[in-house]
C-alpha positions in Angstrom: -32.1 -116.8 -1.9 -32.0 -113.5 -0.5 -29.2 -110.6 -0.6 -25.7 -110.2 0.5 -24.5 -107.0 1.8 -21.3 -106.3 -0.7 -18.1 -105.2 1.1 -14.8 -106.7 1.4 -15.5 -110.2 1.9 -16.2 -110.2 -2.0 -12.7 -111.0 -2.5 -13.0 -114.5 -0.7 -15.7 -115.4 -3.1 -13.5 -115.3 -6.0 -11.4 -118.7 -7.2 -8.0 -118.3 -8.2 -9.6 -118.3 -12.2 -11.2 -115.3 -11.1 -14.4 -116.7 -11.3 -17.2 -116.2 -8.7 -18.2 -119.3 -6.8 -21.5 -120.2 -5.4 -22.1 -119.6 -1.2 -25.4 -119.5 0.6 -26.6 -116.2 0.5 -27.6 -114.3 3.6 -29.8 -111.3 4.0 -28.2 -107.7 5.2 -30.9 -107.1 8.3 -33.0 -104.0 7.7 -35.9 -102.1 7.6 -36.8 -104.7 4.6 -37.3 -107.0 7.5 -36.6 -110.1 4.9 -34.8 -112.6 7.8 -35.1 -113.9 10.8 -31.8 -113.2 12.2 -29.4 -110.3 12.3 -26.1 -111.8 12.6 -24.5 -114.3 10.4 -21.3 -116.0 9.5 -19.0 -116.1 6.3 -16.2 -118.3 6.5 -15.8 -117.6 10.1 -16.5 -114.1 10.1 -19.7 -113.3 12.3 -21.3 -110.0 11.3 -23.6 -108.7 14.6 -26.6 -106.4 14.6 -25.8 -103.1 15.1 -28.6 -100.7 16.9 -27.8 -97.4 17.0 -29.7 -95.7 19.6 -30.1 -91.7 18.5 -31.1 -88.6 21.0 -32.3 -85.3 19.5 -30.1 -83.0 22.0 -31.3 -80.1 20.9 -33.9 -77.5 22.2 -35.5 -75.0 20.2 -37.1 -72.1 22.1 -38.5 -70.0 19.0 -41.6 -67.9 18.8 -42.5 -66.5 15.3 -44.9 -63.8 16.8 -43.0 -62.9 19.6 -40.1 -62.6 17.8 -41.5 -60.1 15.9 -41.5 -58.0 18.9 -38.3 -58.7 19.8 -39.4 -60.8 22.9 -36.6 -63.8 22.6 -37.2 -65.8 26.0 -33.4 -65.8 27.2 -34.5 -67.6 30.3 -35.7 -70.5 28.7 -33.1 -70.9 26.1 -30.5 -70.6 29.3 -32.5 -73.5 30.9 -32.7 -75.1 27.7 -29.2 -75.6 27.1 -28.9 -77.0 30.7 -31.8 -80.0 29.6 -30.0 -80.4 26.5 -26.5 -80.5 27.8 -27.7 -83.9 29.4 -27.4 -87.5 28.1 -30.9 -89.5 27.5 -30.9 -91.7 30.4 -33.5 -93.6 28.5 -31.7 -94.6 25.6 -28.9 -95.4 27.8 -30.8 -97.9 29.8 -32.3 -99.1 26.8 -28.8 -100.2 25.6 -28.5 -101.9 29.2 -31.5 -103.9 28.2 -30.5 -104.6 25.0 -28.6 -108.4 24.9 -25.0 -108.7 24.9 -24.7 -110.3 21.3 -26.0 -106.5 19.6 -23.6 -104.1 18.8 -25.1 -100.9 20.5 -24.1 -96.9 19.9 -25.4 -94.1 21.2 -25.1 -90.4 19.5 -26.7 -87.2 20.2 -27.9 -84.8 17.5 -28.2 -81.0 18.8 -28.3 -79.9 15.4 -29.6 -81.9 11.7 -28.1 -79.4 9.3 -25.0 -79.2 11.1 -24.7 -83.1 11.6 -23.4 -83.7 8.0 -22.9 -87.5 6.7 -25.1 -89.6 7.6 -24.2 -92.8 9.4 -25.3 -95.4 7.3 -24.0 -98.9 9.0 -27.2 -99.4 11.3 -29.6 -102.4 11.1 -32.0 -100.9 13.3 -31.8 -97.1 15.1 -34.3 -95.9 17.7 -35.0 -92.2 17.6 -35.9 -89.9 20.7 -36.3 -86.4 20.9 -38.1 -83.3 22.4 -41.9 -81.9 20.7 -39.0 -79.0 20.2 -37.5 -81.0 17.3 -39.4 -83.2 16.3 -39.7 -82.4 12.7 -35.8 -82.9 12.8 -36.1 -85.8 14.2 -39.1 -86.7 11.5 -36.2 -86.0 8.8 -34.1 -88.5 10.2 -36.3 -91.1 10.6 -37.3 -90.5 7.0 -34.1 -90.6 5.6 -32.8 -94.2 7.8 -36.2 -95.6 6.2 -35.2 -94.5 2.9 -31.7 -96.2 3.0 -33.5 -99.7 3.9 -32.5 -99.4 7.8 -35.3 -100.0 10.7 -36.8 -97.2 12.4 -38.1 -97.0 16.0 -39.2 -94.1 17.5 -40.3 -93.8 21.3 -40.7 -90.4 23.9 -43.3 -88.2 25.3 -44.1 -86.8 21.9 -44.7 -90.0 19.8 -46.8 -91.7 22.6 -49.3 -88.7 22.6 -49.4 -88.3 18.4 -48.5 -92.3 17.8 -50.2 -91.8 14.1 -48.1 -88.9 13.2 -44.7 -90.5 13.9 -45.8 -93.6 12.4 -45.7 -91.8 9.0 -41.9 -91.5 9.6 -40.9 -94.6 11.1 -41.3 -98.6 11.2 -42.4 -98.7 14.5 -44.0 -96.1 17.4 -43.3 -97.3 21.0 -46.0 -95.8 23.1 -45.5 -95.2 26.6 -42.3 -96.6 29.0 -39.7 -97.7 26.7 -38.3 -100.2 28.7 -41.1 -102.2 28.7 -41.6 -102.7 25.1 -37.8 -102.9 24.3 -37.2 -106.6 24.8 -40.0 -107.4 22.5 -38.8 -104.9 19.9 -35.8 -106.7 19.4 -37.4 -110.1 19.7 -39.6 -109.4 16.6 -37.0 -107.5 14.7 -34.6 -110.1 14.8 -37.9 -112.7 13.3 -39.0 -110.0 10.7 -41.8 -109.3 12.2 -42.0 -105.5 13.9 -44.8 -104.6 14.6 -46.5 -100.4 13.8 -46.9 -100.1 17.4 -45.8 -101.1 21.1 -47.6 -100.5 24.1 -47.6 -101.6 27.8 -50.4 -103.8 28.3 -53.2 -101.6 30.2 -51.7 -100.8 34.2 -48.8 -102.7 33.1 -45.6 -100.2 34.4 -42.2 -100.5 34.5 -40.4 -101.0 38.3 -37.0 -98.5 37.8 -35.5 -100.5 41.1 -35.1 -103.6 39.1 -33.1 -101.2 36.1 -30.2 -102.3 35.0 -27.5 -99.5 34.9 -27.6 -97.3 32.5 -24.4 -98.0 30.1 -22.5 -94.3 31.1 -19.5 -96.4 29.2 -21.4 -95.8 25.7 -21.1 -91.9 26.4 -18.5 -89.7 24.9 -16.0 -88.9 28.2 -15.2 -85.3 27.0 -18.8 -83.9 26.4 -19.8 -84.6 30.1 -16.9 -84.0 32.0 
C-alpha cells in the first residue's frame, strides 16, 4: 500500500453506483522517497518524473557598512547584472544528461519575494545559486522539502560549506555536477539518495565528451 496522488483521475475510480472501487495503489515520487520508481501508469495514463532544475539569477552587491557611507559599488552591480543576465550553462547541461523518459524544466529566480506562487508539481528540483543569494536559495530549498518534494543542491557555494546546505536540502552534490548527476537520478528513482555526492578523489569530468547543453529549455524572449 502506499499513496496516490489525488487529481482528476479520481473520477475513473468511481462505479456507475458511485461507489469507489479497489486499484493498486502507487506512490506520488518525492522527497518521502517511499518507491522505487517515478513514473507509473493508471488505466493507460503514464505519469513521468518531473525535475525541475532551478538557477538563483540574481546578484546581490550590498555592503551594510559601506552603505553607511554612501559607497554603493555601481561597478560591480553593472557587471553583476551582466553575470546574472546569463543562463546556468550547468543546469542546462545537466538536463542534457538527464534520460529522455524525465520531464525536465528549467527556471531562473532573480528575485524570491518577487517570485510569488510557488511551483508545486516537481518530484525532484535541483537548486544552484551564487554565495550572493544563497540564503534565498536556502528558503527555497526549505520550502520544496517542506511540501514533500526532493531537494538537490549543487555550485561553488555548497561544495565549499557541504554541512550548511545540507540543513536545507535532501542531498549536497559536491564538486562537478555532471559527474554525480547520473547517479542522482539512479538512486532517486530506487529511494535511496544519498546526503552527499562527490567525484571519487582525481576523478574529473572531460567537457569534450558534453552533451549539448538543452538552449531549447530556455525562455526565447529573455535571451534574445
Amino acid at each position: 500500500m502506499g499513496f496516490y496522488y489525488r487529481g482528476y483521475l479520481d473520477a475513473a475510480l468511481l462505479r456507475s453506483n458511485g461507489v469507489g472501487q479497489a486499484m493498486a495503489y502507487v506512490i506520488r515520487c518525492s522527497g518521502n522517497f517511499i518507491t522505487g520508481r517515478c513514473d507509473f501508469n493508471i488505466f493507460g495514463i503514464t505519469q513521468i518524473m518531473k525535475i525541475g532544475l532551478i538557477a538563483m539569477s540574481g546578484v546581490r552587491a550590498y555592503n551594510k557598512e559601506l552603505m553607511k557611507h554612501g559607497l554603493t559599488l555601481p561597478g560591480f552591480v553593472e557587471r553583476s547584472k551582466v553575470i546574472a543576465s546569463m543562463p546556468s550553462l550547468s543546469l542546462l547541461t545537466l538536463a542534457a544528461l538527464t534520460p529522455k523518459d524525465i520531464n525536465v524544466e528549467y527556471m531562473e529566480i532573480k528575485d524570491l519575494k518577487e517570485e510569488g506562487t510557488l511551483r508545486e508539481d516537481f518530484d525532484l528540483v535541483a537548486i544552484s545559486s551564487f554565495s550572493a543569494q544563497i540564503f534565498e536559495a536556502y528558503v527555497l530549498a526549505d520550502e520544496y522539502k517542506k511540501n514533500g518534494v526532493a531537494v538537490v543542491m549543487g555550485g561553488l557555494h555548497v561544495s565549499v560549506l557541504p554541512q550548511e546546505a545540507k540543513q536545507h536540502c535532501t542531498s549536497v552534490v559536491i564538486g562537478e555536477g555532471e559527474i554525480s548527476w547520473p547517479k542522482v537520478i539512479e538512486d532517486f528513482r530506487r529511494g535511496q539518495l544519498k546526503d552527499y555526492y562527490r567525484p571519487a578523489p582525481g576523478e574529473t569530468f572531460d567537457m569534450a565528451l558534453a552533451p549539448i547543453p538543452r538552449y531549447e529549455l530556455l525562455e526565447v524572449q529573455c535571451f534574445s
